[in-house]
C-alpha positions in Angstrom: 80.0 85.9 100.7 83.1 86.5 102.4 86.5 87.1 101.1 87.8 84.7 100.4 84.9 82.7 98.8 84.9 85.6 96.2 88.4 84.9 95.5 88.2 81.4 94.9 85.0 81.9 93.0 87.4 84.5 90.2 90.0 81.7 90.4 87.8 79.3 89.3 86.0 81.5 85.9 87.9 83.3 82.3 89.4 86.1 85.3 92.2 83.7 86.3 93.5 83.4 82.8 93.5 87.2 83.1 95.8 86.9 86.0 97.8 84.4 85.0 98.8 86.0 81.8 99.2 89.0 83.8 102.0 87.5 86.3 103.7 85.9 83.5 104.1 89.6 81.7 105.6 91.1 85.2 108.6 89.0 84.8 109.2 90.3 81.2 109.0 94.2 81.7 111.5 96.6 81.9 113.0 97.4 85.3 113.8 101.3 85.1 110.3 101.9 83.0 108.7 100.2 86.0 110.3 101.6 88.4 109.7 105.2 86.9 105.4 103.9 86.4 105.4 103.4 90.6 107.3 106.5 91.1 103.9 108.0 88.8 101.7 105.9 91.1 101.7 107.7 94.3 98.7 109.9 95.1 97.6 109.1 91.9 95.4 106.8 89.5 97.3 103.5 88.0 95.6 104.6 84.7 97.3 108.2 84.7 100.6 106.6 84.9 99.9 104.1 82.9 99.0 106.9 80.2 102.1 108.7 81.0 104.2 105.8 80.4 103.2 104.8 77.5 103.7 108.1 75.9 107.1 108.5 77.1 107.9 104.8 76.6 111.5 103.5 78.0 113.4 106.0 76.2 111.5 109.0 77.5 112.6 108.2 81.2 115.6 107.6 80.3 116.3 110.4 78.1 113.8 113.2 78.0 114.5 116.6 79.8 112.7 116.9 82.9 110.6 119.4 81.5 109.5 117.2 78.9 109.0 114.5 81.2 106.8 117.2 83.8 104.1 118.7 80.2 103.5 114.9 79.7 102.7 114.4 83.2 100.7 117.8 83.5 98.9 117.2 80.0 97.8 113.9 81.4 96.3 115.6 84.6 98.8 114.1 87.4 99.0 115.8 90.5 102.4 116.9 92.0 104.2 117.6 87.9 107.0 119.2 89.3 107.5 116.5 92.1 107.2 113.6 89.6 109.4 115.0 86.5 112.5 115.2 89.6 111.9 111.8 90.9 112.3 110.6 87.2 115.3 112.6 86.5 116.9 112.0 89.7 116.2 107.8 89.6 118.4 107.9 87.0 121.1 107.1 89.3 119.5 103.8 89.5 118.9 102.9 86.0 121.1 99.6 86.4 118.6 98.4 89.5 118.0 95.3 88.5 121.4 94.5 89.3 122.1 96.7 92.7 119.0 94.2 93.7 119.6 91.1 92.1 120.9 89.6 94.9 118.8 91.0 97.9 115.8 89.6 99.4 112.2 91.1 98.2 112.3 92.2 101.5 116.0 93.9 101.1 115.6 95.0 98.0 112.1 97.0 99.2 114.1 98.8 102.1 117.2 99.5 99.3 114.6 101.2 96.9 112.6 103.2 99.9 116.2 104.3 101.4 117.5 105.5 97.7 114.9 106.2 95.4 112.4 109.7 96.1 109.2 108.9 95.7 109.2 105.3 96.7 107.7 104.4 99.7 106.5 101.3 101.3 103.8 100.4 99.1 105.2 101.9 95.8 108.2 99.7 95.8 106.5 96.8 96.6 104.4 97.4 93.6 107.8 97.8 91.4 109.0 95.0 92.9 105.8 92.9 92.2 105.7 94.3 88.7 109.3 92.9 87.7 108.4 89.5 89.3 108.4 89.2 93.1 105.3 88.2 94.3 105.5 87.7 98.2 105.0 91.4 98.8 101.9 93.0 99.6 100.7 96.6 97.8 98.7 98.1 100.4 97.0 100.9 98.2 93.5 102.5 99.1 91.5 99.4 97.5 93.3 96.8 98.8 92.6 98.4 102.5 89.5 99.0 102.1 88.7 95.2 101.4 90.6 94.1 104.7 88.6 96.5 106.5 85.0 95.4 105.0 86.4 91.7 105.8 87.0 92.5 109.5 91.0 91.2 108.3 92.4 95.6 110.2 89.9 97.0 112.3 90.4 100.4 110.3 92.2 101.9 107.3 95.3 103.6 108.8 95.8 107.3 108.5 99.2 106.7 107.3 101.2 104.2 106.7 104.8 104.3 108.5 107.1 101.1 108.7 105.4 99.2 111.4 101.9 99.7 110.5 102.9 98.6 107.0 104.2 95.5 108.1 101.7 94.3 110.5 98.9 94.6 107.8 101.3 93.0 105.3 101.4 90.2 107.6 98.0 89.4 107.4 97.9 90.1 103.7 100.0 87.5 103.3 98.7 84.7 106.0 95.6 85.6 103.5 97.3 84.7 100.3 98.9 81.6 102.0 95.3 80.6 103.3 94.2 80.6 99.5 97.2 78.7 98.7 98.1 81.6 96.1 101.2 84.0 96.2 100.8 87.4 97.5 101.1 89.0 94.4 97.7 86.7 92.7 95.7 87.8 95.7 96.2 91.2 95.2 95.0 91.1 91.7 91.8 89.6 92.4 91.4 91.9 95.3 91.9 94.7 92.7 89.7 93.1 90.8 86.9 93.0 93.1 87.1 96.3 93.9 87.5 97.6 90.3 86.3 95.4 87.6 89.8 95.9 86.2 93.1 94.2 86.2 95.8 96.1 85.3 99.2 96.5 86.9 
């Protein structure tokens, strides 16, 4: 069964409520707590950060000394501590970023948070940006390649992911979504869910 026959096949059983509900929530969370979650994300599992921010909660990544911030992130067992707990500290330049974006473009607003904020690139802000309600971005983590390639969609997962690379591939992510008359942010979360038996953020 191809790709896109599995998709419409979750769209059409209990899953899509899942997803549904889950889209709705994106447009409810809190900008800076998100933003701080994707900064967490890189090189790392969507369950560790998901850990981490729920024990420092909004407050914590706001207000909590960065080496407060870096023991919660080392006693959940996420890589780079050091790296992470500065990011945090540091995006706190940014903590009105909903309204420094507010009027950009998805598009814009991904090359304003890759430019400004460490430990945002390409695929972590479009996940931020997804996660507080844009949905015509495409999150090119390992799972969501790894489909494309079994698909024939890329000929091969990409070594790394620079500008142009991410691009191309986000084209066809999103000629996909388009195809399956869903938004680009849907697609991805029964892609994750195929891959994962899990939808979470």
């Amino acid at each position: 069964m191809d790709l896109i026959k599995k998709v419409e096949n979750l769209r059409k059983n209990e899953i899509s409520k899942i997803v549904n509900k889950r889209l709705k929530e994106f447009k409810n969370n809190d900008w800076f707590s998100e933003m701080c979650f994707c900064i967490l994300t890189a090189n790392s599992k969507a369950k560790t950060a998901i850990n981490i921010q729920k024990e420092l909660g909004k407050d914590g990544f706001i207000k909590a000394e960065e080496s407060e911030i870096r023991n919660c992130i080392r006693r959940n067992k996420h890589r780079f501590h050091n790296n992470k707990a500065r990011y945090i500290v540091e995006a706190r330049k940014y903590l009105d970023i909903k309204n420094l974006v507010k009027n950009k473009t998805s598009v814009e607003a991904r090359e304003f948070l890759v430019k400004n904020v460490k430990g945002l690139g390409y695929k972590e802000a479009s996940h931020f940006l997804r996660n507080v309600g844009y949905f015509d971005l495409a999150i090119l983590d390992r799972h969501i390649l790894n489909l494309l390639v079994e698909n024939k969609i890329i000929k091969e997962k990409p070594k790394s992911l620079n500008k142009k690379i991410y691009f191309e591939i986000e084209e066809k992510f999103n000629c996909l979504a388009k195809k399956l008359d869903m938004s680009s942010a849907e697609l991805d979360l029964y892609m994750w869910y195929l891959k994962t038996n899990e939808i979470l953020k």
